[in-house]
Every structure is written in structure tokens, then in C-alpha cells.
N, CA, C and O of each residue as an XYZ file, in Angstrom:
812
protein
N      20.540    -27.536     88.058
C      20.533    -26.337     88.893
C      19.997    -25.154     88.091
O      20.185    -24.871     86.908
N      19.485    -24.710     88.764
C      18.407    -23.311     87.763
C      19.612    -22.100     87.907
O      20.409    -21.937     88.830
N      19.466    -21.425     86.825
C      20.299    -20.308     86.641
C      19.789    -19.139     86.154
O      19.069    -19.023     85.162
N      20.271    -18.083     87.041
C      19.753    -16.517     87.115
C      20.528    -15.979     85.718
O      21.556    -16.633     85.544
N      20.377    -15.282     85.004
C      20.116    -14.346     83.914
C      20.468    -13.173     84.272
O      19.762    -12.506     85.029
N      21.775    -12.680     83.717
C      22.618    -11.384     84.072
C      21.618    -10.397     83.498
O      20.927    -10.306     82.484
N      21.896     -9.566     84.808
C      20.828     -8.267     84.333
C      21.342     -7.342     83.920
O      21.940     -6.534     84.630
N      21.158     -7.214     82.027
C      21.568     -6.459     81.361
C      21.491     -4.720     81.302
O      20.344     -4.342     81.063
N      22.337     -3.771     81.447
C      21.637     -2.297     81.621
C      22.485     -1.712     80.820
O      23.703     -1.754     80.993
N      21.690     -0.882     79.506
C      22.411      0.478     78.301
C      22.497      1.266     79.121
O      21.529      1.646     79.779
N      23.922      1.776     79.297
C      24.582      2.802     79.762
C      25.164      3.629     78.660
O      26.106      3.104     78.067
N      24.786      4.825     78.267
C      25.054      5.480     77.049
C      26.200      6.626     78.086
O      26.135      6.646     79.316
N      27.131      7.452     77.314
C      27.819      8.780     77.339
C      27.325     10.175     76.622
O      27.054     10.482     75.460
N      27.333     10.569     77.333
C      27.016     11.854     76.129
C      27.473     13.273     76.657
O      27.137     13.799     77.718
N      28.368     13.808     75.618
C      28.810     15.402     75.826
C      29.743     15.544     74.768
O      30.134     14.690     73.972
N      30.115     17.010     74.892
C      30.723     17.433     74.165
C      32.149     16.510     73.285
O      32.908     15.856     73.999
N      32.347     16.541     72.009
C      33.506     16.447     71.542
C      34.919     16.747     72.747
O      35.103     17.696     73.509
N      35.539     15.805     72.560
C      36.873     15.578     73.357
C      36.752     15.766     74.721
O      37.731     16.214     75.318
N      35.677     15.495     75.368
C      35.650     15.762     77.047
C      36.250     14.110     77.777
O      36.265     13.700     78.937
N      36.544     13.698     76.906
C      37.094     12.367     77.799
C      36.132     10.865     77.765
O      36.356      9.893     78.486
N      35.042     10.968     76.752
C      33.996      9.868     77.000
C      34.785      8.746     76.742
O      34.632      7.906     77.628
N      35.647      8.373     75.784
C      36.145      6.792     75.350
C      37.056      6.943     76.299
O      37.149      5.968     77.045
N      37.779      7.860     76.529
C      38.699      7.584     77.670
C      38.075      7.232     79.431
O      38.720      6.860     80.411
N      37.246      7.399     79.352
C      36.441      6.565     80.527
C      36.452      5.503     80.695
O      36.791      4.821     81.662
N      35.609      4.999     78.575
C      35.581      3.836     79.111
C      36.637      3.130     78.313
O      36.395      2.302     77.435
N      37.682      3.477     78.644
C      39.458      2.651     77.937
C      39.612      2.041     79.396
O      39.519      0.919     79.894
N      39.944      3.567     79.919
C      40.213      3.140     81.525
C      39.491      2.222     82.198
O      40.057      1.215     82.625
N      38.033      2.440     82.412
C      37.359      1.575     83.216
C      37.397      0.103     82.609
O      37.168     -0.733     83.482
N      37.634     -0.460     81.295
C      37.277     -1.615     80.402
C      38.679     -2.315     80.824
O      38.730     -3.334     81.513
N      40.089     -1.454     80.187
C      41.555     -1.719     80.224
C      42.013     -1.372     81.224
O      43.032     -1.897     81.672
N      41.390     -0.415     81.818
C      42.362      0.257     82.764
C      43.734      0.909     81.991
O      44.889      0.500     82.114
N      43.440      1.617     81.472
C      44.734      2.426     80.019
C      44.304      3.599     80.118
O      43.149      3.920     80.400
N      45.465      4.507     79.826
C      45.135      6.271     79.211
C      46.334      5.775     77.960
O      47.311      5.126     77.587
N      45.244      6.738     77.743
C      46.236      7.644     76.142
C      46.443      8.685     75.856
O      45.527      9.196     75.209
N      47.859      9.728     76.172
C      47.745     10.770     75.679
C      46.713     11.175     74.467
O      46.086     10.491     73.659
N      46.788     12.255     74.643
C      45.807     13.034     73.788
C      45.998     13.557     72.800
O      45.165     14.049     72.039
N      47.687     13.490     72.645
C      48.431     13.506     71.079
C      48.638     11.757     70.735
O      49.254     11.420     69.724
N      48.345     11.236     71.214
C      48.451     10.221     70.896
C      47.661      9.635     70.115
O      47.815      9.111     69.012
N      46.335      9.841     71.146
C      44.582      9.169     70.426
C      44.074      9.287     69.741
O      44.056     10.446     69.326
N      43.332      8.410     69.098
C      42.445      9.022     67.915
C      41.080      9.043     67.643
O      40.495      7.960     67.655
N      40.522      9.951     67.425
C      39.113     10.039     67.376
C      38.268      9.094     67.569
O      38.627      8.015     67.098
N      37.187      9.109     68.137
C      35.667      7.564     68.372
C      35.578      7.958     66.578
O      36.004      9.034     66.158
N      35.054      7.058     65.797
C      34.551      7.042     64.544
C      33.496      6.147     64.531
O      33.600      4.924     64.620
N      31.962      7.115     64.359
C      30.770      6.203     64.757
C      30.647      5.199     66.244
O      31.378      5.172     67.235
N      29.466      4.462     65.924
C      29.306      3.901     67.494
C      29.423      2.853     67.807
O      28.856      1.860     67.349
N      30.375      2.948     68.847
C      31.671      2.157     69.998
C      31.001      1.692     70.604
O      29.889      2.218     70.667
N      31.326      0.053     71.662
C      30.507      0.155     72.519
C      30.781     -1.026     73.558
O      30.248     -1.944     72.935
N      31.173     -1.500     74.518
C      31.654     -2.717     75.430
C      30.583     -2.987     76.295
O      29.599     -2.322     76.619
N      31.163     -4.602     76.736
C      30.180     -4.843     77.889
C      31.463     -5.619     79.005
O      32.576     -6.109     78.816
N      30.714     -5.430     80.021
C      31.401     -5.629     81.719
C      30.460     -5.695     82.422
O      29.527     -4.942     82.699
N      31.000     -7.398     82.912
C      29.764     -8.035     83.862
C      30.526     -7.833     85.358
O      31.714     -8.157     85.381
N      30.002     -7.384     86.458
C      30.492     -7.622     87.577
C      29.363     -7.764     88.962
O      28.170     -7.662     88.677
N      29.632     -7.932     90.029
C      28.997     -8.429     90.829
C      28.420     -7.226     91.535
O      29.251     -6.370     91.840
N      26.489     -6.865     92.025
C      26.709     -6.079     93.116
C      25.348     -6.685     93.801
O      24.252     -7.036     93.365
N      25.855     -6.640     94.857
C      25.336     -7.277     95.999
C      24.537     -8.815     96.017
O      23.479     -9.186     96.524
N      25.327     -9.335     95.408
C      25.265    -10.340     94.798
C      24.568    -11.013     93.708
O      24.213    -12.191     93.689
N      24.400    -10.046     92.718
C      23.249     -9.866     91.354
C      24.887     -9.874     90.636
O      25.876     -9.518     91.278
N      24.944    -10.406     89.026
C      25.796    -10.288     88.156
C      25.095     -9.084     87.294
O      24.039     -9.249     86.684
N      25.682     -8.090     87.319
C      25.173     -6.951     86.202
C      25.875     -6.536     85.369
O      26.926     -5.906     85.486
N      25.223     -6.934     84.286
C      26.022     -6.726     82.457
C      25.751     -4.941     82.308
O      24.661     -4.580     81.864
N      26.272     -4.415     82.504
C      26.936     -2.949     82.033
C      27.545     -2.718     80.427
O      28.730     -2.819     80.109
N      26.185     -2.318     79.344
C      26.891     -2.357     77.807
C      26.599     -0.940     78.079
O      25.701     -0.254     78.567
N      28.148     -0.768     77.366
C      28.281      0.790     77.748
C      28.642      1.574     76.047
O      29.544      1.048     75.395
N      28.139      2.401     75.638
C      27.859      2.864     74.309
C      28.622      4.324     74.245
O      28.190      5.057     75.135
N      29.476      4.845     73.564
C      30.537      5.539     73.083
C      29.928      5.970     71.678
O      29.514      5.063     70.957
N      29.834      7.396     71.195
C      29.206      7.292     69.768
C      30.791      9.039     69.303
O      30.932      9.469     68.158
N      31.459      9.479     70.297
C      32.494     10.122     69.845
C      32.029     11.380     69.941
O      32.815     12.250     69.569
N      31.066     11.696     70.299
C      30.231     13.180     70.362
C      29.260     13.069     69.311
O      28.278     13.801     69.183
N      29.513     12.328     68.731
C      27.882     12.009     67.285
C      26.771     11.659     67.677
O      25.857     11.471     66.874
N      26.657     11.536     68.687
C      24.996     11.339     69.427
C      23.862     12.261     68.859
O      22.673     11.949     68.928
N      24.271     13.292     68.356
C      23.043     14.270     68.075
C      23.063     14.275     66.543
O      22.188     14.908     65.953
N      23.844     13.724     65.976
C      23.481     13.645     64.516
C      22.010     12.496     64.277
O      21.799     11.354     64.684
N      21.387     13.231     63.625
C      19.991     12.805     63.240
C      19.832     11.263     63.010
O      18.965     10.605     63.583
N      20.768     10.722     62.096
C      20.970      8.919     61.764
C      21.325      8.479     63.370
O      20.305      7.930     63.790
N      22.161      8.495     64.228
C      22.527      7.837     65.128
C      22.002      8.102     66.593
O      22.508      7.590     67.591
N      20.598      9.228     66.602
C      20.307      9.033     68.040
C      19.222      8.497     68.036
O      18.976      7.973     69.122
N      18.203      8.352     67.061
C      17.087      7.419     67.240
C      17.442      5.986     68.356
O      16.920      5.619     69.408
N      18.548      5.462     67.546
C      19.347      3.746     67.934
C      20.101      4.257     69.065
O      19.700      3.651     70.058
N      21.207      5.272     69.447
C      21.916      5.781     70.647
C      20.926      5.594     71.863
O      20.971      4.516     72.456
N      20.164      6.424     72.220
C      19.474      6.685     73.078
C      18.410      5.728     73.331
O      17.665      5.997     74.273
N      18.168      4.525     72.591
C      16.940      3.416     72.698
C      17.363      2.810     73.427
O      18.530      2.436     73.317
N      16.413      2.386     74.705
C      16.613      1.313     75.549
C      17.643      1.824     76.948
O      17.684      1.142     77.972
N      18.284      2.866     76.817
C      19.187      3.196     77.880
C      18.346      3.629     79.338
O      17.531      4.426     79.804
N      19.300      2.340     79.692
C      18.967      2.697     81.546
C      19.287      3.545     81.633
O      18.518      4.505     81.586
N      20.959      3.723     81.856
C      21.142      5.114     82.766
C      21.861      6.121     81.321
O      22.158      5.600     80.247
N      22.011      7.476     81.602
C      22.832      8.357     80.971
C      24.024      8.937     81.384
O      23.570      9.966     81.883
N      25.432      9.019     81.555
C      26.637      9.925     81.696
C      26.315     11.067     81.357
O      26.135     11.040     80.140
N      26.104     12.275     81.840
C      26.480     13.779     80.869
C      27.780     14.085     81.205
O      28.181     14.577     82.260
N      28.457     13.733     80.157
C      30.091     14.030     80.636
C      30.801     15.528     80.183
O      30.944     15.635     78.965
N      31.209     16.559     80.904
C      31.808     17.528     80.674
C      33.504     17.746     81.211
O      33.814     17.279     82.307
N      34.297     18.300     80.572
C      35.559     18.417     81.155
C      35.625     19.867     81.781
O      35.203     20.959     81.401
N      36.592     19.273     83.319
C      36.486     20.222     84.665
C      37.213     21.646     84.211
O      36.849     22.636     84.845
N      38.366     21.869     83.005
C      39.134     21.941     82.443
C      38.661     22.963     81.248
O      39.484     23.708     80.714
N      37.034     22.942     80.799
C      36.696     23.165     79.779
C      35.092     23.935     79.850
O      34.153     23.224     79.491
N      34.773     25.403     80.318
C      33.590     25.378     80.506
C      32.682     25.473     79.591
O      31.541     25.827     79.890
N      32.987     25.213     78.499
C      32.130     25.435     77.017
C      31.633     24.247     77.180
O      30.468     24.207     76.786
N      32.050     23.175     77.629
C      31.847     21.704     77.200
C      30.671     21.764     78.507
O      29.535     21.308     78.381
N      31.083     22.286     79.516
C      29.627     22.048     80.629
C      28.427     23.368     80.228
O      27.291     23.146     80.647
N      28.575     24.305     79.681
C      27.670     25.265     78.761
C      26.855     23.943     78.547
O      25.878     23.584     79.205
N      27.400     23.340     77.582
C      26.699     22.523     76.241
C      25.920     21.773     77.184
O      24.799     21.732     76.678
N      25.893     21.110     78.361
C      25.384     19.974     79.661
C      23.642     19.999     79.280
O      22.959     18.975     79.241
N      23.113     21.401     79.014
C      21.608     21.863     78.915
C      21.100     21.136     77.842
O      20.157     20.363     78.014
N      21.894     21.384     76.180
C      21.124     20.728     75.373
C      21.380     19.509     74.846
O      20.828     18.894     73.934
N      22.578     19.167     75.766
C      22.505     17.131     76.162
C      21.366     16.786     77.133
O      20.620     15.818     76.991
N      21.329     17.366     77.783
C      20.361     16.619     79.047
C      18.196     16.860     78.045
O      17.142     16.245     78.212
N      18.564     17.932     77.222
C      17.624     18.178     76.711
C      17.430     16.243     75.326
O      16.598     15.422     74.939
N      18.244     16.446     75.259
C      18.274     15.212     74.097
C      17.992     13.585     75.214
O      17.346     12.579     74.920
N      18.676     13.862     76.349
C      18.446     12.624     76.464
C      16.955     12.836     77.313
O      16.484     11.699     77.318
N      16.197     13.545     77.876
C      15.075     13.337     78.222
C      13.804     13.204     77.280
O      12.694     12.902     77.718
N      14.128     13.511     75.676
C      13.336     13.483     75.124
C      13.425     12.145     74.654
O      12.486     11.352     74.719
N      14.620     11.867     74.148
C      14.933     10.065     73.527
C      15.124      8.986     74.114
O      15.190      7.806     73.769
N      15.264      9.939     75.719
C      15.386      8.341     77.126
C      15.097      8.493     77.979
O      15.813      8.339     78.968
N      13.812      8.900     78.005
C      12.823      9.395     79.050
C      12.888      9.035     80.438
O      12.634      9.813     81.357
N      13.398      7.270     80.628
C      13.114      6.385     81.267
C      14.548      6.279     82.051
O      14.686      5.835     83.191
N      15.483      6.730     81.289
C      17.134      6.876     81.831
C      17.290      7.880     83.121
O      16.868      9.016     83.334
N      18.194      6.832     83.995
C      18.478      7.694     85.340
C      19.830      8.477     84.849
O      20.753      7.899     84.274
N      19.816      9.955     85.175
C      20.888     10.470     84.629
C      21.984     11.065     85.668
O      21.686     11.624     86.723
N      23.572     10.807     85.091
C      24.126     10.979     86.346
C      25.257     12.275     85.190
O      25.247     12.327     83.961
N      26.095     13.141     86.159
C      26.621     13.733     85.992
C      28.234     13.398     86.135
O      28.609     12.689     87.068
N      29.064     13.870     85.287
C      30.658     13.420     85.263
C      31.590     14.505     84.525
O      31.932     14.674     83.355
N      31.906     15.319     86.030
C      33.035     16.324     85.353
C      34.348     15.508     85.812
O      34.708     15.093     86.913
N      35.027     15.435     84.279
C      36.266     14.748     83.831
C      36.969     15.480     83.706
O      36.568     16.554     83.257
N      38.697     15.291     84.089
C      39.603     15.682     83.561
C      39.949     16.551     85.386
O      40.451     17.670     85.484
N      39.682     15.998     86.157
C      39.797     16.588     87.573
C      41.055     16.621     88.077
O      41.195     16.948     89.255
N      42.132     16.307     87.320
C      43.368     16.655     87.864
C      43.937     18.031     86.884
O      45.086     18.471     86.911
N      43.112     18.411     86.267
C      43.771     19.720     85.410
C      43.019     20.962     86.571
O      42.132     20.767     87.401
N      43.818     22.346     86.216
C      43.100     23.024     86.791
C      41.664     23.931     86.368
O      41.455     24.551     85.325
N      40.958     23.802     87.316
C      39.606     23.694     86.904
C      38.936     25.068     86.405
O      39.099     26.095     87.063
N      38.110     25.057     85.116
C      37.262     26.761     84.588
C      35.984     26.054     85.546
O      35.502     26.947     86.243
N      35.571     25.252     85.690
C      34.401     24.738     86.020
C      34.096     24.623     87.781
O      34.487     23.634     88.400
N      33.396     25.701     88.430
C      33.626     25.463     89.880
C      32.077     24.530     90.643
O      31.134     23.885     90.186
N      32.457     24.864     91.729
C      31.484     23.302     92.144
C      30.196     24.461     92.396
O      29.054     24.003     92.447
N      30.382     25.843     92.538
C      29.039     26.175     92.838
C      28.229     26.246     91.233
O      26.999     26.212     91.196
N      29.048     26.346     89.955
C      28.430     26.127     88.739
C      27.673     24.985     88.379
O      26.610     24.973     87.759
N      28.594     23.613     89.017
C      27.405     22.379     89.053
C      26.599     22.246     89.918
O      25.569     21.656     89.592
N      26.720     22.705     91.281
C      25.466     22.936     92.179
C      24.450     23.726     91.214
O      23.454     23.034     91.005
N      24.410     24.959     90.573
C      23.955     25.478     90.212
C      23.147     24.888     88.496
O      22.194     25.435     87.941
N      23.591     24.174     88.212
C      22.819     23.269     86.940
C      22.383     22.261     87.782
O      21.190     22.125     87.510
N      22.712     21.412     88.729
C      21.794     20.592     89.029
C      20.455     21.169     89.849
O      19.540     20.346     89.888
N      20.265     22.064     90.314
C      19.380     22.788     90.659
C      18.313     23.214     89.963
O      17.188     23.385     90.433
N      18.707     23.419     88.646
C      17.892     23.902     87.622
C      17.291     22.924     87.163
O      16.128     23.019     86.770
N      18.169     21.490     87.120
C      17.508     20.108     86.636
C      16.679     19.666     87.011
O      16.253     18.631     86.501
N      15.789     20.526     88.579
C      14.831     20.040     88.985
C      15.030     18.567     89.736
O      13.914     18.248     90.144
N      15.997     17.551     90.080
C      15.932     16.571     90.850
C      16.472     15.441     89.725
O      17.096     14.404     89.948
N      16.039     15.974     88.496
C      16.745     14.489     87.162
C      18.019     14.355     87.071
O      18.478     13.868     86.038
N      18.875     14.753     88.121
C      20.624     14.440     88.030
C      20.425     13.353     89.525
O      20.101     13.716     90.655
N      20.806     11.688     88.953
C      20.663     11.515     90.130
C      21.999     11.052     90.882
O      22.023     10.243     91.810
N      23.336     11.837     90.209
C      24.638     11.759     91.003
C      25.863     12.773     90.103
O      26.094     12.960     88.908
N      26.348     13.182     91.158
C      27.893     13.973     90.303
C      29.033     12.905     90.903
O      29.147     12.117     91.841
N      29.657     13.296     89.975
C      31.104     12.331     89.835
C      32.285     13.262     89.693
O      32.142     14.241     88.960
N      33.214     13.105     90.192
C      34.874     14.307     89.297
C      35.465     12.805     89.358
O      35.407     11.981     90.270
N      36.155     12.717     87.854
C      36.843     11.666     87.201
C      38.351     12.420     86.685
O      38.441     13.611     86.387
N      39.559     11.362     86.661
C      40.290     11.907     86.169
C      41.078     10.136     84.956
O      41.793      9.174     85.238
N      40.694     10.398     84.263
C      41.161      9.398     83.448
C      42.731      8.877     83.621
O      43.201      7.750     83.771
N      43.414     10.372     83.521
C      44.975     10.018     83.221
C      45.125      9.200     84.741
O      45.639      8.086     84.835
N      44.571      9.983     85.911
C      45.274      9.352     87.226
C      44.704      8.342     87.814
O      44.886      8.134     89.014
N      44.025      7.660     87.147
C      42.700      6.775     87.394
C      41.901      7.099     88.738
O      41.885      6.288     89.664
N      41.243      8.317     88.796
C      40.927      8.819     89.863
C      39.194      8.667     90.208
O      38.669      9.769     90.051
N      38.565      8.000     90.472
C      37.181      7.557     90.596
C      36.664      7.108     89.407
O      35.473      7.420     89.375
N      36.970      6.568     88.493
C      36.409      6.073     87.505
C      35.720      4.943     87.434
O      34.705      4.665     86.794
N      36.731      3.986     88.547
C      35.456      2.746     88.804
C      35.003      3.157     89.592
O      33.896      3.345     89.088
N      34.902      3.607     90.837
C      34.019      4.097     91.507
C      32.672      4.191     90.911
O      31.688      3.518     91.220
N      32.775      5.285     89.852
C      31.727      5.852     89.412
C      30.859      5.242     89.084
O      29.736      5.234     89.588
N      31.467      4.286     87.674
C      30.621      3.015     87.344
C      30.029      1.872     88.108
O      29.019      1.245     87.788
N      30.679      1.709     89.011
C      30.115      0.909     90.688
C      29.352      1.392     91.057
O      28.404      0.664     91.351
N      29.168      2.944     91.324
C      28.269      3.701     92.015
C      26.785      3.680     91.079
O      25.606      3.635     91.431
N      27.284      3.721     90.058
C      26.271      3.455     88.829
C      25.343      2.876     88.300
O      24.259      3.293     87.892
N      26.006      1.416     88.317
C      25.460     -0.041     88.836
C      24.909     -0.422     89.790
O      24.133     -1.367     89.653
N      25.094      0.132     91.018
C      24.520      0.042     91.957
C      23.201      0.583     92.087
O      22.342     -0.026     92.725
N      22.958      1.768     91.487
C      21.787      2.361     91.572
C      21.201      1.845     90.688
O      20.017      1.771     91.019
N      21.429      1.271     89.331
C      20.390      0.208     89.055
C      20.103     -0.940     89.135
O      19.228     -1.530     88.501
N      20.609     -1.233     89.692
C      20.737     -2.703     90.184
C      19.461     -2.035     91.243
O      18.307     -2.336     90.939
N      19.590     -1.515     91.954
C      18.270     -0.936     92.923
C      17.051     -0.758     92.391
O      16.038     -1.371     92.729
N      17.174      0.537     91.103
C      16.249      0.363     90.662
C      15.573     -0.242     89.381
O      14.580      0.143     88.764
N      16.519     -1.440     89.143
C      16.233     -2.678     88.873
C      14.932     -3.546     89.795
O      13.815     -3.859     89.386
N      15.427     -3.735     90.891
C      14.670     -4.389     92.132
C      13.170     -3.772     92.159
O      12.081     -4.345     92.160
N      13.540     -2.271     92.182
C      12.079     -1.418     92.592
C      10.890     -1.780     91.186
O       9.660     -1.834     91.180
N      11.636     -1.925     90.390
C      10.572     -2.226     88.982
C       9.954     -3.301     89.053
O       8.804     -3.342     88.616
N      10.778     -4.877     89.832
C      10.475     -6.117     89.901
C       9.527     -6.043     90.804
O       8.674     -6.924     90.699
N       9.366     -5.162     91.799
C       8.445     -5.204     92.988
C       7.373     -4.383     92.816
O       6.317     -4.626     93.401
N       7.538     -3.125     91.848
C       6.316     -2.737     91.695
C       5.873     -3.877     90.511
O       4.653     -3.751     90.611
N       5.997     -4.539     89.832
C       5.467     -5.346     88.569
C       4.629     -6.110     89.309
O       3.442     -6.249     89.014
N       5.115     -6.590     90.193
C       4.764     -8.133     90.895
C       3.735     -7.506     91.568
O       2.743     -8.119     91.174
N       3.325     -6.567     92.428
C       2.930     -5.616     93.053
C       1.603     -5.263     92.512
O       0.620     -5.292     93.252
N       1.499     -4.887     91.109
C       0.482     -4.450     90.362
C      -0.100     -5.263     89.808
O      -1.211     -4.961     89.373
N       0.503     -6.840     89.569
C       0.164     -8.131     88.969
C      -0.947     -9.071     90.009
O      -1.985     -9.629     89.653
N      -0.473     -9.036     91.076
C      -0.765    -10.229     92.520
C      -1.310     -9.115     93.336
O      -2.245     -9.634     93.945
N      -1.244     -8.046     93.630
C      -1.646     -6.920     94.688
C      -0.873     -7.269     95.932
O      -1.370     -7.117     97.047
N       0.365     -7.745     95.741
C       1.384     -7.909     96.990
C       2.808     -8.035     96.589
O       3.115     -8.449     95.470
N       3.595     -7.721     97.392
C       5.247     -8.046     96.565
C       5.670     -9.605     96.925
O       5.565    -10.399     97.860
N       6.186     -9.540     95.657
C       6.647    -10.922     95.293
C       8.342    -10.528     95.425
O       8.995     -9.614     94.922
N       8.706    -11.613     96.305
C      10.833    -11.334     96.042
C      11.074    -11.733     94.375
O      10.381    -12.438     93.641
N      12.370    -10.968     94.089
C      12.580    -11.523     92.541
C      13.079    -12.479     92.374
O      14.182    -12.563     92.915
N      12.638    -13.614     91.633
C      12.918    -14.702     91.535
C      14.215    -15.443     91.860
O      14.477    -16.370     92.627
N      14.811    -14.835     91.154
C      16.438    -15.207     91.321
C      16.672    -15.160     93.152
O      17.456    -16.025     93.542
N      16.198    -14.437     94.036
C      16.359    -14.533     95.221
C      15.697    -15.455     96.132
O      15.702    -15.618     97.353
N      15.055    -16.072     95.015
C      14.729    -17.619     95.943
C      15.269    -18.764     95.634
O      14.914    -19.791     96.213
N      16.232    -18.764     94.653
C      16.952    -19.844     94.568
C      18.334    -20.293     95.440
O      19.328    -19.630     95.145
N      18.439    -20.873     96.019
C      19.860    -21.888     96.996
C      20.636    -22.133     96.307
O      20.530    -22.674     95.206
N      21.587    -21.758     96.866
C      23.267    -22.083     96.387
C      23.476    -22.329     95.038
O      23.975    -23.331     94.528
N      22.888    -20.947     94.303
C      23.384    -20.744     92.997
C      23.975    -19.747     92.837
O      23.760    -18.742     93.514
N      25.016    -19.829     91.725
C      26.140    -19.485     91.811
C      26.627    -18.431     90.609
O      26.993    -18.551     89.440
N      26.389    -17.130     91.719
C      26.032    -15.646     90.295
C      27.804    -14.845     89.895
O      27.898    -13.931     89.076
């Protein structure tokens, strides 16, 4: 029986020091919080994988944690290589940390050109410095390269898989759109992706 090949996608984090990035992905991996007197710092770069099903494609989700060290000179060459999508994660809680949103989004368009970037104000059960016409108002400026907002709350597990579902999903899509323009530009017609012509195999 022929077998389809999980479609692998770098999902990187990136924002400010202590906005909640490993605690995303504790929760989403374990499903766990950790106080915050409790936890202890990311030290260098972290990083899991989680295979799950969408729409009937198996998609490997390696998801990369670097602790806020992403912009140190040694670790974003390798951080930012190869990433599908990007997190800009800021806490709802913290408006210095969404200040900073400009010269993250600046780093990852230069080092991941190719990355769909989504937005994630965390920490949505505290009360908020950060209001929704301030992120209307940066995604506006982004010109169209934010292609989703999220409000996450780690401690209450409050859309967190969601998010990452929602996440996956959109590349898993535009996964598809790449296979069809390839095939497209190869044959001068679309070709289905392979894996969707195989019978009763089992993803």
C-alpha cells in the first residue's frame, strides 16, 4: 500500500521576553501552565513537533521556541530558515511588548520572507493596556502581511488550540496552492496532489 508523507511546516514564535511564547507551546504540546514564579526561563533553542489531522492531510507542526533570543546575531540566521508560518506574540497585559511587534515583524520579513505571519495577543484573561483598536491599527500599517489575530490565554486554556488549528489549516491550504501552482507551471494544467489519488490509505 503506498503511503503519503506527513507534511512537515516550521512554525517559529517570536516577541518580546516573557510574553508567554513557551507557555503556548507547554499548553498546546501538554496542555500545562506554570505559574510564573514558578517557571524558568527558555535557555537557547527549544523546539517540538505535533502531528495532527486537517482535512484529512496528517500535518507535522515543528514548532521552535528560542526564549526571546531570536534576534541575537548567532541564532537567527538558523531561527528563521525554512519557516512556514510566524507567531508575533505580544502580551494583552503589556504594551511595551506589542510597541516591540514593528521590529519583530521587521526581522521576520527580512529572514522569512516566504512565512505567513499571524498575530497572538496573550495573556487575555489579565486586564488589558493593549486595546483592539491598537491592533486594528498595526495591522493596518502591515499592509495585508498579518494573515490572522488570535487573543490566547495560557493559564485558562483559552484558544490556544484553536489557534494552532487555525494555523495549520491555513497551511495546509497554502500548502495545496503551491502543489497546484508547481504542477501548473510544469504540465500547463493542474494536477491533484498526489496523495489525493490514492484509495483507502490511511493518513
Amino acid at each position: 500500500m503506498a503511503t503519503v508523507k506527513n507534511i512537515e511546516q516550521k512554525v517559529i514564535l517570536v516577541g518580546d521576553y516573557g510574553c508567554g511564547k513557551s507557555s503556548l507551546f507547554r499548553r498546546f504540546m501538554c496542555d500545562t501552565f506554570i505559574n510564573s514564579t514558578d517557571r524558568k526561563a527558555t535557555l537557547g533553542l527549544d523546539h517540538y513537533s505535533k502531528t495532527f489531522q486537517v482535512n484529512g492531510r496528517n500535518i507535522n507542526l515543528l514548532l521552535f521556541d528560542t526564549g526571546g533570543m531570536e534576534r541575537i546575531a548567532s541564532v537567527t540566521s538558523s531561527y528563521y530558515k525554512f519557516a512556514e508560518a510566524a507567531i508575533l506574540v505580544f502580551a494583552m497585559d503589556n504594551l511595551s511588548s506589542f510597541h516591540s511587534l514593528s521590529q519583530h515583524l521587521v526581522d521576520v520579513t527580512m529572514f522569512a520572507e516566504n512565512a505567513r505571519i499571524f498575530l497572538c495577543g496573550n495573556r487575555s484573561d489579565l486586564p488589558p493596556e493593549v486595546t483592539d483598536e491598537d491592533i486594528q491599527t498595526f495591522c493596518e500599517q502591515c499592509h495585508g502581511l498579518i494573515n490572522g489575530i488570535f487573543k490566547t490565554s495560557c493559564k485558562t486554556n483559552s484558544n490556544v488550540h484553536e489557534m494552532f488549528n487555525s494555523i495549520a489549516q491555513s497551511l495546509s491550504e497554502s500548502n495545496r496552492s503551491r502543489i497546484e501552482l508547481q504542477a501548473f507551471d510544469t504540465h500547463g494544467f493542474k494536477v491533484a496532489p498526489p496523495e489525493e489519488n490514492i484509495d483507502n490509505c490511511s493518513c
